[in-house]
C-alpha positions in Angstrom: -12.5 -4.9 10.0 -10.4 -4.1 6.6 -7.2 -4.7 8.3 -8.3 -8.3 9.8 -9.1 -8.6 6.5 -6.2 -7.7 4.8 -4.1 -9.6 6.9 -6.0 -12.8 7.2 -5.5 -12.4 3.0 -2.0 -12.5 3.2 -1.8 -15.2 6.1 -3.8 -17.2 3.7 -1.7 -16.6 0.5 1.7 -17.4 2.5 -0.1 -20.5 3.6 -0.2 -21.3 -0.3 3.0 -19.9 -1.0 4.4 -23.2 -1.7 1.9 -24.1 -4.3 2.0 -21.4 -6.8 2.6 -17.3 -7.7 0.3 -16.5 -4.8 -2.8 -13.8 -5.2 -2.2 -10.9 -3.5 -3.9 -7.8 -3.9 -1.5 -4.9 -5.1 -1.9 -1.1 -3.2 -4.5 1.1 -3.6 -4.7 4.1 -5.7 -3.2 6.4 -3.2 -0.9 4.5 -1.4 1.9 6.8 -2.1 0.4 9.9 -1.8 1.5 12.0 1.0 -1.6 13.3 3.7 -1.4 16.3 5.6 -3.6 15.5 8.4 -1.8 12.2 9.5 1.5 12.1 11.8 5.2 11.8 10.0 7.8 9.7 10.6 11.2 11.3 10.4 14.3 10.8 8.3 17.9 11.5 9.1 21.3 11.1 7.7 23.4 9.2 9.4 27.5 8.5 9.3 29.1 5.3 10.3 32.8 4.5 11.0 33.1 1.5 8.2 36.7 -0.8 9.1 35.1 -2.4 6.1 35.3 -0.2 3.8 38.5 2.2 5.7 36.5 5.3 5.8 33.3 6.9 7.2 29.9 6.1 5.6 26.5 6.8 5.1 23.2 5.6 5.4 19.6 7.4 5.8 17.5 6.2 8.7 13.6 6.4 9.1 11.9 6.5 12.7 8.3 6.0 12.8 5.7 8.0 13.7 5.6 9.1 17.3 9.3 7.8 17.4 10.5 7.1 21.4 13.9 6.5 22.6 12.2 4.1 25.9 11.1 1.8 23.6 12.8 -0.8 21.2 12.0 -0.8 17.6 12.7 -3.8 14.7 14.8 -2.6 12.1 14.4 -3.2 8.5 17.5 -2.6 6.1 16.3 -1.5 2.7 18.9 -2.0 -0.6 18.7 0.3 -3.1 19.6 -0.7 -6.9 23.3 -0.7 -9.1 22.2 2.5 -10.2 21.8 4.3 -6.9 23.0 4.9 -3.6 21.7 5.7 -0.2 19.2 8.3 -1.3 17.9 6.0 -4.0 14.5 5.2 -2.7 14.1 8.5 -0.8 14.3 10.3 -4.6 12.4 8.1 -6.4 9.6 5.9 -4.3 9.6 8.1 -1.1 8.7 5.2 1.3 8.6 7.6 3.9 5.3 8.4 2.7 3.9 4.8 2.2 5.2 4.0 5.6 3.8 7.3 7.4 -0.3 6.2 5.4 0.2 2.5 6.6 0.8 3.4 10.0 -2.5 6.4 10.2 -4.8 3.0 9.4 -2.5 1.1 12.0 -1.3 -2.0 9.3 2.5 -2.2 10.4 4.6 -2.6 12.8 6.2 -0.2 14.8 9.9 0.1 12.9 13.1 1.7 12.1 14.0 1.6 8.5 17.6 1.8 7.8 18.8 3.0 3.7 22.3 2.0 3.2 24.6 2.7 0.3 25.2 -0.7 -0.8 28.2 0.2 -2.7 31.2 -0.5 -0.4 34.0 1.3 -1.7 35.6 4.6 -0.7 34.0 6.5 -3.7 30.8 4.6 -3.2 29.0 7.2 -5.4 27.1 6.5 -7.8 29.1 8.1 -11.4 30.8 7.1 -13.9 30.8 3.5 -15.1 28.6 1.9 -12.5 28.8 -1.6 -14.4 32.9 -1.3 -13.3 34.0 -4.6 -11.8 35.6 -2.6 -8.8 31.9 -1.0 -8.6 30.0 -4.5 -8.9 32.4 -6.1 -6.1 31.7 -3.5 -4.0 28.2 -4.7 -3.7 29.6 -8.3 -2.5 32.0 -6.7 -0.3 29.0 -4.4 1.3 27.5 -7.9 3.3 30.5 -7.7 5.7 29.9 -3.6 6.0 26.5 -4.9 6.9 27.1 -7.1 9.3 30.5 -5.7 10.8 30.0 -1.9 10.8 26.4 -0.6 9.7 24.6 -3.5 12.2 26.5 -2.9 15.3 26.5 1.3 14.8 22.6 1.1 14.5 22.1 -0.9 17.3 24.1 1.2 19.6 22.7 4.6 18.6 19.4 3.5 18.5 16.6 1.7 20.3 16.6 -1.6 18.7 16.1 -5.1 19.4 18.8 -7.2 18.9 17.4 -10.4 17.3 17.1 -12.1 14.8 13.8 -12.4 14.6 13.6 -8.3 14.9 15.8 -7.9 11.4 14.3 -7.5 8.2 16.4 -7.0 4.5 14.9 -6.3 1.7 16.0 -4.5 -1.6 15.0 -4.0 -5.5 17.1 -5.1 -8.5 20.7 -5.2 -7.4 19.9 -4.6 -4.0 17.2 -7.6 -4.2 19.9 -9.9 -4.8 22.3 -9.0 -2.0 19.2 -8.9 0.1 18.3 -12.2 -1.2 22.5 -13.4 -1.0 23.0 -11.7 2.5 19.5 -12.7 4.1 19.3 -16.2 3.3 23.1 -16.4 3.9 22.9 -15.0 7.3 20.4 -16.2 8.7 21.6 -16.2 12.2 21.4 -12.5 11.7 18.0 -11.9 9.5 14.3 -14.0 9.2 12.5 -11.8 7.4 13.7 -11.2 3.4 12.6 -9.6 0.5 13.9 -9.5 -2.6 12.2 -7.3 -5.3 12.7 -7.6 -8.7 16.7 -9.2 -7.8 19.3 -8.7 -10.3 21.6 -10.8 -12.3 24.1 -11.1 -8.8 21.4 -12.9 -7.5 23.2 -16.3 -6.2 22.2 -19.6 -7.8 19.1 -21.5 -5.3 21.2 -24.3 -4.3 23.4 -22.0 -3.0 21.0 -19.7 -1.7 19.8 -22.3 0.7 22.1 -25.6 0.9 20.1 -26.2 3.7 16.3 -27.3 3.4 15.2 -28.1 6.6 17.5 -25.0 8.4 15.8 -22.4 5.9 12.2 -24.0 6.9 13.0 -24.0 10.8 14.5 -20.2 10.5 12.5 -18.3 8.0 9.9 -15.5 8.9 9.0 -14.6 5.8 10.8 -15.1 2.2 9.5 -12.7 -0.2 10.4 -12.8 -3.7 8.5 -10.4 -6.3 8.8 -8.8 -10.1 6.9 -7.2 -12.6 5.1 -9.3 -15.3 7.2 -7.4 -17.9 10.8 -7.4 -16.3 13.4 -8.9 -18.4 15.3 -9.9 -15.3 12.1 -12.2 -14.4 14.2 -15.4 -15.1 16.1 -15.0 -11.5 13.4 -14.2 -9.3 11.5 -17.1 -10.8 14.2 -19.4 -10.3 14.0 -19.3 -6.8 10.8 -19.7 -6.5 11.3 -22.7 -8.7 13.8 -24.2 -5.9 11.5 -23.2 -3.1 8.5 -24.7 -4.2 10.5 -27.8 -5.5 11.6 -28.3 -1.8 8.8 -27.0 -0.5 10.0 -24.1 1.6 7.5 -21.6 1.9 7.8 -18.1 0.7 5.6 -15.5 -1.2 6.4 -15.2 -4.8 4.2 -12.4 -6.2 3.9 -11.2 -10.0 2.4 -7.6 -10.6 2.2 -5.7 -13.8 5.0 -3.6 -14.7 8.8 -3.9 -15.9 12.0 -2.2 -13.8 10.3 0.2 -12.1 9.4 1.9 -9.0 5.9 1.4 -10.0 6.8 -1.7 -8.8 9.0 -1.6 -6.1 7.0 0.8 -4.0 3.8 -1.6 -4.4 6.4 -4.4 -3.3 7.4 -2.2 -0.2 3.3 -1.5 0.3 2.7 -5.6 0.8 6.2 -6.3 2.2 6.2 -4.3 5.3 2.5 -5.3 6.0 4.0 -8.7 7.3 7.1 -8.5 8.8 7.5 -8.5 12.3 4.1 -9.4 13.2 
């Protein structure tokens, strides 16, 4: 009864998504806490030939509980922010463990969550002067990793469907904004996106989506969120501006917080609740 529940909430605030910052209800204390008595998903390391980039890469990978290699899986590509790499949200918001509690009380979908380094550079670490313009292009330059190298290598090695409609991005800060830049620029490739607390790299709306009635024909589910006291607020709330001025429906959700994982992880929480369902 509380997951009909839940989900019939968050069918009902998409349905209003148009209209205004929609209503939904952030996690629950203990959302993030890790149980012993429930079954684990697994994460590995994985490295990918990039011709992108001209060298071997990166890139952690999550398999879900009770994982199996005779079935296929949607995959969901999460971004990490200018500050971090691959191991970014592993470190700091350990989604491992909010995707292992969500699946015990059966609330998502069966998925494969892929953690690239969205730097796309041969010394795509994360040191030095990060604000570098070589650095910040690298970002840009990581969409045709993505698509060309990362995509393909996941999609032979594991058991994925190849579809659109089986491809989720999603990222926070600078990561939002090439989720938000490569997902609604792609969207032959991606329908669900998510862009969580998106950074200054963020593309401007009306380039976003040139398209009106394409992005409302193609679109899963367009998530844009931040924290009531971010200071980048201005570029998430631009595009829900756009969207709700041409009517193109999407969640835009305001929580309480600033920069933080605090708010990212709740984002992941609601996010991965509705995609692929």
């Amino acid at each position: 009864m509380k997951h009909t529940y839940l989900f019939a909430l968050f069918a009902f605030a998409y349905c209003l998504s148009m209209q205004a910052q929609t209503s939904i209800a952030n996690a629950p204390v203990g959302f993030d806490i890790e149980k012993t008595d429930i079954s684990k998903g697994h994460i590995d390391t994985i490295t990918y030939k990039s011709e992108t980039v001209g060298n071997k890469r990166k890139a952690l990978i999550y398999t879900p509980p009770h994982f199996s290699i005779h079935k296929e899986y949607p995959v969901l590509y999460l971004l990490h922010g200018i500050g971090g790499d691959e191991k970014e949200w592993l470190n700091n918001g350990h989604p491992e463990i909010i995707l292992d509690n969500l699946y015990a009380k059966n609330k998502i979908e069966p998925m494969i969550v892929v953690f690239p380094n969205g730097r796309a550079m041969k010394d795509d670490r994360a040191v030095g002067d990060i604000m570098a313009p070589d650095k910040v292009q690298a970002f840009a330059t990581f969409e045709k990793d993505l698509l060309k190298d990362l995509i393909p290598y996941v999609e032979k090695k594991y058991p994925v469907i190849k579809k659109r409609e089986s491809r989720a991005i999603a990222g926070l800060s600078m990561g939002g904004g090439q989720s938000l830049n490569f997902g609604l620029g792609n969207l032959d490739k991606f329908a669900w996106i998510g862009g969580f607390s998106s950074a200054p790299n963020t593309k401007a709306p009306e380039i976003l989506i040139p398209n009106v009635e394409e992005a409302k024909k193609q679109i899963k589910l367009l998530w844009i969120s931040c924290g009531d006291n971010d200071n980048l607020m201005f570029f998430s709330k631009r595009t829900h501006d756009y969207l709700e001025k041409h009517q193109i429906p999407h969640i835009f959700h305001v929580g309480p917080g600033v920069h933080d994982f605090k708010v990212w992880k709740n984002d992941l929480y609601l996010f991965s609740q509705l995609i692929f369902k």
